[in-house]
C-alpha positions as CSV (number, residue, x, y, z in Angstrom):
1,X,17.2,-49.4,-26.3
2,X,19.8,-46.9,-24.9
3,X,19.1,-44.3,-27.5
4,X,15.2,-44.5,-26.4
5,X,16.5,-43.9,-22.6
6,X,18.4,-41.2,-23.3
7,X,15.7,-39.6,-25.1
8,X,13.3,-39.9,-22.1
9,X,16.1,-38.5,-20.1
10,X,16.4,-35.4,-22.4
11,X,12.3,-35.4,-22.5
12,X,12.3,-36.1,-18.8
13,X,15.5,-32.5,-18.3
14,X,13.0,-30.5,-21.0
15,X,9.8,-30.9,-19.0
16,X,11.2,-30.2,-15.8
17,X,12.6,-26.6,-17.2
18,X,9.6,-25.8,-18.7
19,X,7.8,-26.1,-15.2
20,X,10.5,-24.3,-13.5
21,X,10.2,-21.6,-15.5
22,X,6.1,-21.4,-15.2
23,X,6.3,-21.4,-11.1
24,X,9.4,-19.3,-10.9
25,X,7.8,-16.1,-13.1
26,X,5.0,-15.9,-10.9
27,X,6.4,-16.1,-7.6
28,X,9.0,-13.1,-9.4
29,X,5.9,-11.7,-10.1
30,X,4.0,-11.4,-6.8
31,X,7.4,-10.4,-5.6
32,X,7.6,-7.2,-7.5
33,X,4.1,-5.9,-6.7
34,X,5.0,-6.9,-3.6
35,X,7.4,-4.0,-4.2
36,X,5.6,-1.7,-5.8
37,X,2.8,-1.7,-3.0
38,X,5.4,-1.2,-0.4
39,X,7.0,1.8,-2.3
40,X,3.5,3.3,-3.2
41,X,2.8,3.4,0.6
42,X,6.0,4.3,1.8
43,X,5.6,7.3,-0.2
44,X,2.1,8.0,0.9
45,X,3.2,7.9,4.2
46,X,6.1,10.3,3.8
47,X,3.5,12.6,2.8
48,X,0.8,12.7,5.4
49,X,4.2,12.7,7.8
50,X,4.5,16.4,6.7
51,X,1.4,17.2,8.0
52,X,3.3,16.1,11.6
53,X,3.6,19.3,14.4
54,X,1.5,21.0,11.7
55,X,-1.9,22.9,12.1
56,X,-5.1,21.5,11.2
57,X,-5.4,24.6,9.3
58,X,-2.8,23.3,6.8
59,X,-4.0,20.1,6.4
60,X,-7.8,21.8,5.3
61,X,-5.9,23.9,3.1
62,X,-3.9,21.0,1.5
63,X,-6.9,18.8,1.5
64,X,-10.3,20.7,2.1
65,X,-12.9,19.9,4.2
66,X,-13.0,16.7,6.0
67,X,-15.7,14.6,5.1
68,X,-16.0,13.7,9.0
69,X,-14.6,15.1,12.2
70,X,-15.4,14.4,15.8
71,X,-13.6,14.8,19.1
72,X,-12.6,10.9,20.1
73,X,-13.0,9.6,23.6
74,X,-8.6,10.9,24.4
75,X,-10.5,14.5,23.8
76,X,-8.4,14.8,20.2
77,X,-10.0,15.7,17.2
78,X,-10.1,13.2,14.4
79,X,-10.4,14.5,11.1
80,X,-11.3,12.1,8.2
81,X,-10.9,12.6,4.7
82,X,-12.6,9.6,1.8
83,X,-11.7,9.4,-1.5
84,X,-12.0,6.8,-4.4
85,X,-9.6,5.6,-7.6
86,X,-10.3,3.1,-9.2
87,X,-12.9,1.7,-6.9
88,X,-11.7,1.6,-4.6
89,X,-11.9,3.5,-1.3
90,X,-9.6,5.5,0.6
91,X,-9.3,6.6,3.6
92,X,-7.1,9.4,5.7
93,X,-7.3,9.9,9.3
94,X,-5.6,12.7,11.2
95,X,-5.7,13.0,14.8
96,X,-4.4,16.5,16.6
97,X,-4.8,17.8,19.8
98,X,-6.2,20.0,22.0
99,X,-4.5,22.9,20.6
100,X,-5.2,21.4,16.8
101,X,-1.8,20.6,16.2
102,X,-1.5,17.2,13.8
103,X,-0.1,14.3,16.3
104,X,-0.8,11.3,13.9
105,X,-2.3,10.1,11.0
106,X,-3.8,6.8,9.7
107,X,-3.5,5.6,5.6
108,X,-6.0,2.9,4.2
109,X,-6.1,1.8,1.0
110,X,-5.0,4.9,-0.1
111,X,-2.4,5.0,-3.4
């Protein structure tokens, strides 16, 4: 009788390892795209920072022509630039001022 308690015990140790292991990868996991995502923007943002105190004019040579651009209701211009990867769609909005100097820019779903 003891021998078949300690081998529930041992049973009992061996399943609950097993299911720490299955809920612990996948929280790791989520943790590390997590991570990646962050870094991927982070670094998208350092770039479109560049374009900061710069002219328009070297943000349509870096990029082209925007695919939209309009004066908003603050009187800046808003210049909008749409791409896709992988299906899925990006978008880049710059906003400069009255003397077309970039002031700020706006990242989405952009990697």
């Amino acid at each position: 009788m003891l021998l078949l308690s300690c081998y529930h015990l041992k049973v009992k140790k061996l399943q609950i390892i097993v299911l720490s292991i299955f809920l612990v990868f996948p929280i790791l996991g989520c943790q590390t795209v997590k991570e990646k995502t962050n870094a991927i923007v982070e670094k998208e943002n350092k770039k479109l920072a560049e374009y900061i105190g710069k002219s328009v004019n070297n943000l349509k040579i870096d990029l082209g022509k925007p695919d939209e651009d309009f004066k908003n209701s603050d009187g800046n211009y808003v210049f909008i630039y749409r791409t896709k990867k992988y299906g899925i769609s990006c978008e880049r909005r710059f906003e400069a001022n009255s003397n077309l100097i970039v002031i700020g820019f706006i990242s989405k779903g952009c990697f």
